[in-house]
N, C-alpha and C positions, 0 to 999 in steps of 0.2 A: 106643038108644045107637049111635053111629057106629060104624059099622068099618071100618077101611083096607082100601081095595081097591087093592093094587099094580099092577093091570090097568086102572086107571081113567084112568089118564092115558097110555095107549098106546091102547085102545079106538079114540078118533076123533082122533088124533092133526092137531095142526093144520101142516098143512107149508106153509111159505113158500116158492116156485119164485122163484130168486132175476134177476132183469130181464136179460136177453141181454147181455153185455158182449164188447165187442172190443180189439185188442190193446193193451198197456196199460191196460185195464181201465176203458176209456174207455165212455162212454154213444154212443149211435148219433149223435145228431149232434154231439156232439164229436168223433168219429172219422170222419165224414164231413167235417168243417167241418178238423181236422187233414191227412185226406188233400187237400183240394186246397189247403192255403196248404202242404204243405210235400212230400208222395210227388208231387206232379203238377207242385209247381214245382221240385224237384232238378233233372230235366233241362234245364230251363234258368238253373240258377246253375250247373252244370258245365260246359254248354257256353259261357255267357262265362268261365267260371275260364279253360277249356279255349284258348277265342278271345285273350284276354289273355295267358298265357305263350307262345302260341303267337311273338307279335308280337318276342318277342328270344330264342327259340331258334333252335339249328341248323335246317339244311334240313332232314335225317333228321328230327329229333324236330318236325319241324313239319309232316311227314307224320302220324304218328304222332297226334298232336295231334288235327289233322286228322281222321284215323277215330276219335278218344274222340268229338269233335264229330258226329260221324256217328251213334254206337252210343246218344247220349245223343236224335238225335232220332229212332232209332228204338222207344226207350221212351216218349218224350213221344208219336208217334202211336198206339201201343196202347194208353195210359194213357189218352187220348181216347177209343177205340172203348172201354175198358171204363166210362168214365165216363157215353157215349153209352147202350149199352146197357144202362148200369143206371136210365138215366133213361127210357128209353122204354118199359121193362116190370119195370111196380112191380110185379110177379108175386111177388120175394121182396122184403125192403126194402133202399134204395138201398145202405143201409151193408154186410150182407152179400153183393149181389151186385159189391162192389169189393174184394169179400176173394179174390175166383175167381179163378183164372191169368187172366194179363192176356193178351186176344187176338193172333191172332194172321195172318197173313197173309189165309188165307179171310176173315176176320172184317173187317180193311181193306181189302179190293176191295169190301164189301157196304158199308160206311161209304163210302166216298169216291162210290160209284154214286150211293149216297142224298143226302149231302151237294150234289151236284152239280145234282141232279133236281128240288131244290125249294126255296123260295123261304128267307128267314131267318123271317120269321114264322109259314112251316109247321112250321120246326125246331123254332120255340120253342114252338109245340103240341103238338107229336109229344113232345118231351119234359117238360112240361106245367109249365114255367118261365115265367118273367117276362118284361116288355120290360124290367127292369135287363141283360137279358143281351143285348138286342138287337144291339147293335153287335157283339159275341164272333161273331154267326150271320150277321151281314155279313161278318166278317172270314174266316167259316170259306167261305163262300161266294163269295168273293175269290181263295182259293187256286187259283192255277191247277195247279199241283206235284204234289198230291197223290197221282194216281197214279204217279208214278214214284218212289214212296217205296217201292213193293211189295217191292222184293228186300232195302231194310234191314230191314223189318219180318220176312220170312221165315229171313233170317241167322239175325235174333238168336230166334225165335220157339218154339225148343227149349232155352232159356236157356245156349249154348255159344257163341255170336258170337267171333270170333277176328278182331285186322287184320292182313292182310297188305299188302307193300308191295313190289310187284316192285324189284328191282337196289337195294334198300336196301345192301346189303351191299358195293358193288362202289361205295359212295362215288358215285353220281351222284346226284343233283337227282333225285328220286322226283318224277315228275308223275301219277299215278294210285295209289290204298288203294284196298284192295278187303275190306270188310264179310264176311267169309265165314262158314259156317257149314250145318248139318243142318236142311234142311225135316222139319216135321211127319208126312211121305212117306216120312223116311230118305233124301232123296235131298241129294250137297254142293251150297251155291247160293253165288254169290258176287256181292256187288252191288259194283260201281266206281264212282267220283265222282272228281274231280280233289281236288288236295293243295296246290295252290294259296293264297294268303294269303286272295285273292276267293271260292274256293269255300266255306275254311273259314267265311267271313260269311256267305256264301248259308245254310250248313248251319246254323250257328246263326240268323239270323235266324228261318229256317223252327220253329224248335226252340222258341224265342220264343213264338212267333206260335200253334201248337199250344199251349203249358202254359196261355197266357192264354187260348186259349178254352176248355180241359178246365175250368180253375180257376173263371173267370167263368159257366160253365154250372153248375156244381155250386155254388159259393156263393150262385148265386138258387135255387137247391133247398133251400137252409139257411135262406137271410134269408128265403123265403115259409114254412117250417115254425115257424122262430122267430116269424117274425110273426101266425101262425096262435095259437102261443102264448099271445102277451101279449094277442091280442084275446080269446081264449079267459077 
């Protein structure tokens, strides 16, 4: 005859560990595939937002303008170096190593040295992508700029970036923003650009030019997994 055993079904209990999910509850490469069509390209729909009102405001607010323009491409080149080094060392997977504070000053002198030093189809070995991205690794190797990006990147790089704008106040034509803000050291840094209608393009160009290669780097990291997939 049977007998109920109440322990019988805790015994060897069967536990489901349920699959890694990221914000919004998104699967890995939909969160990866999310982050570069929309967290890597904000900095550059803001700085043309940015670039575009710029064009029929006051002089002040076109200063002003001006360093949003700045502050946006100093997240677009971190966003790169975090994208960068999550592609070069599949240590943990691509998707949680772009969840980590986004780099930071240290972190863009060692990107821009690299970038600089070797070829676009080393890059695209190094970080074990496609020739879909090819052109993206020409373009990032095209940049002549890049190091003098170091002091937006450090501004903003303890999440406190601040613009200021000398003689704002005293109603002159502001010809220099300055990016300011706390290094990683504690120490105040403050980076200067002109406020100019031509700087502010320069700034956004460059702003551009960075989301489309974080973006096009990271989407052949998706279309080769996806594709891995379907052949699968």
């Amino acid at each position: 005859m049977p007998v109920d055993n109440p322990r019988g079904a805790t015994d060897n209990p069967s536990v489901t560990t349920p699959a890694a999910s990221y914000p919004g509850n998104l699967a890995e490469l939909d969160f990866v595939e999310a982050y570069a069509r929309s967290a890597i390209r904000k900095p550059q729909m803001a700085a043309d937002a940015a670039l575009r009102a710029l064009v029929f405001s006051e002089s002040g607010d076109r200063a002003i303008l001006t360093g949003l323009i700045a502050q946006e491409l100093a997240e677009a080149a971190r966003r790169l170096v975090a994208v960068y080094e999550a592609l070069s060392d599949r240590t943990h997977p691509v998707a949680r190593s772009l969840l980590r504070p986004l780099p930071g000053a240290a972190e863009w002198r060692t990107f821009v040295q690299r970038a600089a030093t070797i070829s676009p189809e080393q890059m695209l070995r190094e970080l074990s992508i496609g020739t879909d991205a090819l052109e993206s690794a020409q373009m990032l190797r095209a940049q002549s700029e890049l190091g003098e990006l170091g002091g937006l990147v450090a501004a903003a790089e303890t999440g406190n970036p601040m613009l200021l704008i000398p003689d704002l106040a005293r109603r002159k034509v502001a010809e220099s923003v300055w990016l300011a803000g706390i290094d990683v050291a504690g120490e105040p840094i403050a980076s200067s650009f002109g406020a100019a209608e031509s700087d502010a393009t320069t700034l956004a160009d460059i702003t551009a030019d960075l989301a489309t290669i974080a973006r096009d780097f990271l989407l052949s990291y998706v279309n080769a997994r996806r594709g891995a997939g379907r052949m699968a």
